[in-house]
C-alpha positions in Angstrom: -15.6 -47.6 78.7 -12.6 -45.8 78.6 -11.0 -42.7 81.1 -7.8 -41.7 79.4 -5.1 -40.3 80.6 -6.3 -36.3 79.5 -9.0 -37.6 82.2 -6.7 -39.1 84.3 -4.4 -36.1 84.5 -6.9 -33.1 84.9 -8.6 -35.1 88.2 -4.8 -35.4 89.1 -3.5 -32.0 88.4 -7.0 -30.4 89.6 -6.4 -32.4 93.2 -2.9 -30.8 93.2 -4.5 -27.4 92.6 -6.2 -27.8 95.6 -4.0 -29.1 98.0 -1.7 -26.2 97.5 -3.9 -22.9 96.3 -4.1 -21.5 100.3 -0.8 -20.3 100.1 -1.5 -18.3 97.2 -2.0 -19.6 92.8 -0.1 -22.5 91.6 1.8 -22.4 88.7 1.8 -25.4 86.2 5.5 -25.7 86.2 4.9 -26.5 89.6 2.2 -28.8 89.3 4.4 -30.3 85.5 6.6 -31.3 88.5 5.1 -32.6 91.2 2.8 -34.5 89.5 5.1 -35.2 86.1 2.6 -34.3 83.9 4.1 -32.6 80.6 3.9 -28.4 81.0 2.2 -28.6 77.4 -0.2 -31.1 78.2 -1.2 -29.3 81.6 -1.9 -26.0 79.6 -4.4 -27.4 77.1 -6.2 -29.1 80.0 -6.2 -25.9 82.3 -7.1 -23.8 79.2 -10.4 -26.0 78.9 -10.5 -25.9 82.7 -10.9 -22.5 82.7 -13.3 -21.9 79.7 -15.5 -24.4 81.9 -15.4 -22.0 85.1 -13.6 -24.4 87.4 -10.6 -22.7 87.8 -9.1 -19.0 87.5 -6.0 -17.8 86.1 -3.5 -14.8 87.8 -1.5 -13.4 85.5 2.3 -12.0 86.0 5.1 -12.9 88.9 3.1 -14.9 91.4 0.9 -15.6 89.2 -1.1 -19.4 88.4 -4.0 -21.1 88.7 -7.1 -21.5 91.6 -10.3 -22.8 91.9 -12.8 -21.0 90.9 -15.9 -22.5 92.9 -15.3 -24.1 96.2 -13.4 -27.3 96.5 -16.4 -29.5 97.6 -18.6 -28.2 94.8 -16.2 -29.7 91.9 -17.5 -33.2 91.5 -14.5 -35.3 89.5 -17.6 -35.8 86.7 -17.3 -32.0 86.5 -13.7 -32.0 85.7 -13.9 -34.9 83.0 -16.4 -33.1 81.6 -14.5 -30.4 81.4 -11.5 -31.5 79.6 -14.2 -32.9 76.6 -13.7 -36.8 78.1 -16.9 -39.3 77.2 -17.3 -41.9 80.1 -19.3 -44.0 77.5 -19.2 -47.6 77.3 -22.2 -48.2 74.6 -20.3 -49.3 71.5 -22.8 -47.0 70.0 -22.3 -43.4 71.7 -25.7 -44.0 73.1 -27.2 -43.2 69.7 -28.8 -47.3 69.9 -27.7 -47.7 66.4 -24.7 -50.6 67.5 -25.8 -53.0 65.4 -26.6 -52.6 61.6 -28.6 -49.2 62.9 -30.7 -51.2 65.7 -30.0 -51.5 69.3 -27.4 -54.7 70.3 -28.8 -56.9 72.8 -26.3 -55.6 75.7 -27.3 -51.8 75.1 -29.3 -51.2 78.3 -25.7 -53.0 80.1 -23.7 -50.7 79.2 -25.8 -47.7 79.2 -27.0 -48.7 82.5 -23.0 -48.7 83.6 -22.7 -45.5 82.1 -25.1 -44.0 84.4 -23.7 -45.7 87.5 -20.3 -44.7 86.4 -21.4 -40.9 86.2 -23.1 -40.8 89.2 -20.4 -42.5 91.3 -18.0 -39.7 89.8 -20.5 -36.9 90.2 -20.6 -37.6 94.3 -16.4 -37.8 94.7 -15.8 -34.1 95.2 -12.2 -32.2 95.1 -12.6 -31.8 98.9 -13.6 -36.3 99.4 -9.5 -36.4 97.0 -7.9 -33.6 99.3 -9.4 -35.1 102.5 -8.6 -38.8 101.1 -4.5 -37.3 100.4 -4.5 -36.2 103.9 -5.2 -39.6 105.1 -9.2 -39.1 106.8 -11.9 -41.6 105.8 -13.8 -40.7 103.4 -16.3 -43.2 102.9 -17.6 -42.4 98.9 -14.0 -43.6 97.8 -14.8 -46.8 99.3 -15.7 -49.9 97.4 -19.7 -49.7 97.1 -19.8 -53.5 96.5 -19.1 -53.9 100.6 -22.1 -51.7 101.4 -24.0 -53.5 98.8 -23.5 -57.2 100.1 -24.5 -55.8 104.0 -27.8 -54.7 102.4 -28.5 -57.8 101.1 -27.7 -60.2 103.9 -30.8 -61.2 105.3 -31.5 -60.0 109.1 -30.6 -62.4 111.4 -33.8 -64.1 113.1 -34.8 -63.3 116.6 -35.4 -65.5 119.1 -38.3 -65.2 121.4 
């Protein structure tokens, strides 16, 4: 399992985008900035940003990028998606051919991990990253493993 940094930096510049896009489009050069992200790097990754539908472009003197669906409907899955990033840890690509063309004895790990990984990063939104940057609570960007260990505590026995 890898998440690279072309991952890494279109959640980062795509959080950016929507902290700041009420006051009007963002430029990359801005965003290159803030976020030191190359300018070069930030146009490939919003080209395939927009060619996915997540964001807009303006063209000319005020002119940048917005979102182009609300900010709670982009899940962070979406925008890895987006940029062509494979959240897989099989060794195999999930073909099940790891090991001389048959299934390795740890295949159903990892592609059980890759499931959990996707749908922990399809339910963090834009708005949980923006909200999480301002400081509220946002409970899904909290360590599941807490919740987890409550469930399985046994209930504490009544006495009658």
């Amino acid at each position: 399992m890898r998440l690279t940094t072309k991952g890494r930096f279109a959640v980062t510049a795509m959080v950016d985008l929507a902290m700041r896009q009420a006051k009007g489009p963002v430029t990359l050069a801005a965003i290159s900035e803030r976020q030191r992200i190359s300018l070069s790097y930030l146009e490939q990754l919003f080209g395939k940003l927009r060619r996915h539908a997540l964001v807009k472009s303006v063209r000319g003197p005020g002119g940048g990028y917005y979102l182009a669906v609300p900010v709670q409907d982009v899940s962070v899955a979406d925008i890895i998606a987006a940029v062509d990033e494979p959240l897989d840890a099989t060794q195999c690509g999930g073909r099940e051919n790891c090991l001389d063309d048959r299934r390795c004895m740890t295949h159903d790990l990892w592609a059980t991990l890759n499931a959990k990984m996707y749908d922990y990063l399809s339910s963090v939104t834009l708005a949980d990253l923006v909200a999480h940057q301002h400081g509220k609570h946002v409970a899904v960007l909290h360590d599941w493993r807490a919740a987890e260990n409550a469930e399985s505590k046994p209930e504490p026995a009544i006495a009658a």
